[in-house]
N, C-alpha and C positions, 0 to 999 in steps of 0.2 A: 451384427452389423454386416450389410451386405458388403464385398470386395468388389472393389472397380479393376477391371481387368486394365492392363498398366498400358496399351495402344488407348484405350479412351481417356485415362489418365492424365497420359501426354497430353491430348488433343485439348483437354480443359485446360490445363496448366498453361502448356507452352503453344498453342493453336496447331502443332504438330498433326495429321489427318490418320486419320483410324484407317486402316486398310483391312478391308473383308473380303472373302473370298464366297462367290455366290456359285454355288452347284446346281446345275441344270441335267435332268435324266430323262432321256430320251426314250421310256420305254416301246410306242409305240411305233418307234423310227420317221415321226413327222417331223414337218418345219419346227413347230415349236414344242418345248418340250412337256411333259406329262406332269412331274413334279419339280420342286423348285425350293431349296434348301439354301439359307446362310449361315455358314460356318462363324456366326456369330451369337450371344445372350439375346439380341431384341430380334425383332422381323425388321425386315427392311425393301423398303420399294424402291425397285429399279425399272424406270421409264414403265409406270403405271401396273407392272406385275409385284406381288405378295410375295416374297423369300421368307418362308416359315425359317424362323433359329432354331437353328441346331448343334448346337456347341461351334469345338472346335477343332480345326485338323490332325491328324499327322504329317509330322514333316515326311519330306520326301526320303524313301529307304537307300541311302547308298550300298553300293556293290561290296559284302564281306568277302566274298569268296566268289571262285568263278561260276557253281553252280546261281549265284544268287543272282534274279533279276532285279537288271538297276533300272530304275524312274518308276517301280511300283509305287502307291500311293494308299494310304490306309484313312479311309471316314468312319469316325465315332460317330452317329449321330443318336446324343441318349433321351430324346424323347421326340420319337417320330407319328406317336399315337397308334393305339392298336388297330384299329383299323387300318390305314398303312402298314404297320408292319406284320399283318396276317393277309395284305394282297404281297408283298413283296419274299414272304415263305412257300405261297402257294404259287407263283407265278415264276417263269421260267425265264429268270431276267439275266442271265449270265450271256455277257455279249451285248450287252444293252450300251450304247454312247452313252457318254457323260463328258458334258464339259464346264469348265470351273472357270470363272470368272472374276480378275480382281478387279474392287474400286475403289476409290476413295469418298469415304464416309461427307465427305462435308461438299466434295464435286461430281454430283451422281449426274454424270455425263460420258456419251459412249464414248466421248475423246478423250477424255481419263480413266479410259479401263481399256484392261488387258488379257487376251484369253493364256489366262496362266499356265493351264495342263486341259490338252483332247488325251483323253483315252477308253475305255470301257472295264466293265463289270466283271470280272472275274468270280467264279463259282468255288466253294460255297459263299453263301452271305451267313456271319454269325448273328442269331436273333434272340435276345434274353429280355424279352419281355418286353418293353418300347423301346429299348436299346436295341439299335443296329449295326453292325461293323459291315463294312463294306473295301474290299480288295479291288482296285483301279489298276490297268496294265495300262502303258502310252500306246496312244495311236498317232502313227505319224502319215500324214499324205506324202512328205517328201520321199522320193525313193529311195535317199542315202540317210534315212532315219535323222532330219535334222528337220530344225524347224524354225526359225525367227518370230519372235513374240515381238509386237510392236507395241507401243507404250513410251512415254515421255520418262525423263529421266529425274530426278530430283534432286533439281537444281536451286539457286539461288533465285536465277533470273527467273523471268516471266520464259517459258518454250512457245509462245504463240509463233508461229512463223509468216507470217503476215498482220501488219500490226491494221487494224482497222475492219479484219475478217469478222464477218457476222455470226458466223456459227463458232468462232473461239474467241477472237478481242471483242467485237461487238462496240467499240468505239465509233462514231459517226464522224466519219473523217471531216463533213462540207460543215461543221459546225468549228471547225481549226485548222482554218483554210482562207488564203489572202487570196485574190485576183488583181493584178495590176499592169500598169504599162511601165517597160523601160524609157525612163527618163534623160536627158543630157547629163555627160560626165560618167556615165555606166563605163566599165570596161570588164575584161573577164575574168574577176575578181569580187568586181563590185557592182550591184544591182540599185540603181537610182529611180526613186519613184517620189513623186511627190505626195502624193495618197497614201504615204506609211504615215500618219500621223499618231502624235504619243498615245489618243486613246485608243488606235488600229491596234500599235505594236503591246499595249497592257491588254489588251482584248486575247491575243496569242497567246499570251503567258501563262502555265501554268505552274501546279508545285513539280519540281522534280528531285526536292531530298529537304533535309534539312539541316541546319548550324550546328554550333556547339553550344550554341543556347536556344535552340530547338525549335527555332523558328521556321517557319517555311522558307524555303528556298524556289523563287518564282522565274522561271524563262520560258522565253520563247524558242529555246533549240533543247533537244535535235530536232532539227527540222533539214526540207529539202527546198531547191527551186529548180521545177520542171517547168518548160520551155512550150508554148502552144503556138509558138510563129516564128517567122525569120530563121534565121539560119541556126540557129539553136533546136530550132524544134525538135519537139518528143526526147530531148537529153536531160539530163538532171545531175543534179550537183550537190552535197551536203553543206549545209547552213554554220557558218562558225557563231554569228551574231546578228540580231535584228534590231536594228536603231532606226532614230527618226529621220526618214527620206531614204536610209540604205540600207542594203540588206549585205552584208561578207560571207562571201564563199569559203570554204576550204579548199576548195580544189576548183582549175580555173577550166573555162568553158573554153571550146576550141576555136570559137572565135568572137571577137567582138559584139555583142547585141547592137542591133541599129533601134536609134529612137522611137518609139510606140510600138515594138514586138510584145505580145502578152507573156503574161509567166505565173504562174502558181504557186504560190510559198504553200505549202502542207507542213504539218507537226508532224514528227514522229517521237518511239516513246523510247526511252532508255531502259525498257525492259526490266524496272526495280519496283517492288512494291510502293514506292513515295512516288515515283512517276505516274505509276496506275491510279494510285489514289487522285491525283491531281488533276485527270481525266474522270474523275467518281465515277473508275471503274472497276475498285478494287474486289470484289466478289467474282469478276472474271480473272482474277491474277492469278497466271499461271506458272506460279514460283513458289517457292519455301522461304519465306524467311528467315528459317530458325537452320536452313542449309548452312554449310562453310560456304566463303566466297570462292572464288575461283584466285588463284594467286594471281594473275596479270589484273583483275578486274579490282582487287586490292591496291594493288601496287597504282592504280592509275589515283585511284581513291586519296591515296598518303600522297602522291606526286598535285592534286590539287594544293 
């Protein structure tokens, strides 16, 4: 019986995401690279290139003693095919870039991966047959050997940082989005419009969690109201509540709206997987589930 190695494991069981590391070698020293390895059991396509598998890494070597260089890196790769690995015995590839790239398995997107380790090939390479070992030294551009790895962090919430971005949220904002005029009785609290009517403000609503009996939980906030006239203009506000004819602020405008000033309710998302969903955009959700919460984000949760 075959073994599931225990990152894909998770990912069936608990939707947890497989993280692979793809190795790129530069033999030739072009744009793109020559060969193309993942440090995983299958092959895997990333943005329309082949990553032949190839097992799996070595961790990173820490420093035993002063003699010993730290951030070396050691690749097993035990079936590279002979023909690779009798160009890579005859060929004088010591000093060759390589760089290794992590992604996640189930969001093969450049904005979910991370270039994990730059460095190069180190001489000798051990070759036993279609097994190849391969010695990695870091290569750093910075000149004080540092380097920031950019990447999202894995969290609970969705990291999109602009909710409605096309190349990360992908949500279509003008599809939950109100336009109306300020009405009589407004003040900078409260936004009166005649035109919210009850099938406007259910039109708004979406899910954004659910009960203790598992039901959807439907609203129309978070949301904002941005100002397109009058003395408001171009400001914006966070939305506490949208009822029939008024809209409540949370926080007040600086000054009174005068009657027929335009204004834009927009939805925004609360960043949780049940929000995402209720926008049926959950396949761009940029959060973990299965993460801890964050304790204030808890705490607000028990405080409903």
């Amino acid at each position: 019986m075959r073994q599931i190695p225990l990152p894909i494991l998770r990912e069936i069981q608990f939707g947890n995401p497989a993280i692979v590391d793809l190795v790129e070698v530069y033999v030739s020293r072009d744009v793109q690279p020559d060969l193309r390895f993942a440090l995983f059991d299958q092959d895997v396509t990333w943005y329309g290139q082949e990553y032949a598998a190839a097992g799996f890494r070595t961790p990173l070597r820490n420093r035993q003693s002063l003699t010993d260089s730290m951030g070396d890196l050691t690749l097993t790769l035990p079936d590279v095919g002979r023909e690779l690995a009798s160009l890579l015995q005859s060929t004088d590839i010591a000093g060759t870039p390589v760089l290794i790239r992590r992604v996640l398995l189930n969001r093969l997107h450049i904005n979910e991966s991370l270039e994990y380790y730059r460095g190069a090939i180190r001489a000798p390479i051990a070759i036993e047959g279609t097994t190849v070992v391969i010695t990695l030294i870091p290569r750093c551009a910075d000149p004080d050997d540092l380097r920031v790895l950019p990447g999202r962090p894995y969290s609970f919430a969705c990291t999109a940082r602009k909710f409605g971005d096309p190349d990360t949220c992908g949500v279509v904002l003008s599809e939950h989005r109100y336009s109306g005029s300020v009405g009589e009785g407004s003040s900078v609290l409260t936004i009166r419009d005649e035109g919210l009517t009850p099938s406007v403000v259910e039109s708004l609503k979406t899910k954004i969690g659910v009960d203790d009996d598992g039901a959807d939980i439907l609203s129309a906030v978070p949301g904002v109201v941005i100002f397109d006239s009058g003395v408001n203009e171009g400001q914006s506000r966070p939305v506490a509540a949208v009822n029939h004819c008024s809209i409540e602020l949370r926080k007040p405008f600086s000054a009174t709206p005068a009657v027929g000033d335009s204004f834009r309710f927009e939805r925004r998302c609360a960043k949780t997987a049940d929000a995402c969903e209720g926008f049926d955009n959950l396949d761009r959700h940029l959060g973990f589930g299965n993460s801890p919460k964050e304790p204030r984000n808890l705490m607000r949760e028990l405080l409903r």
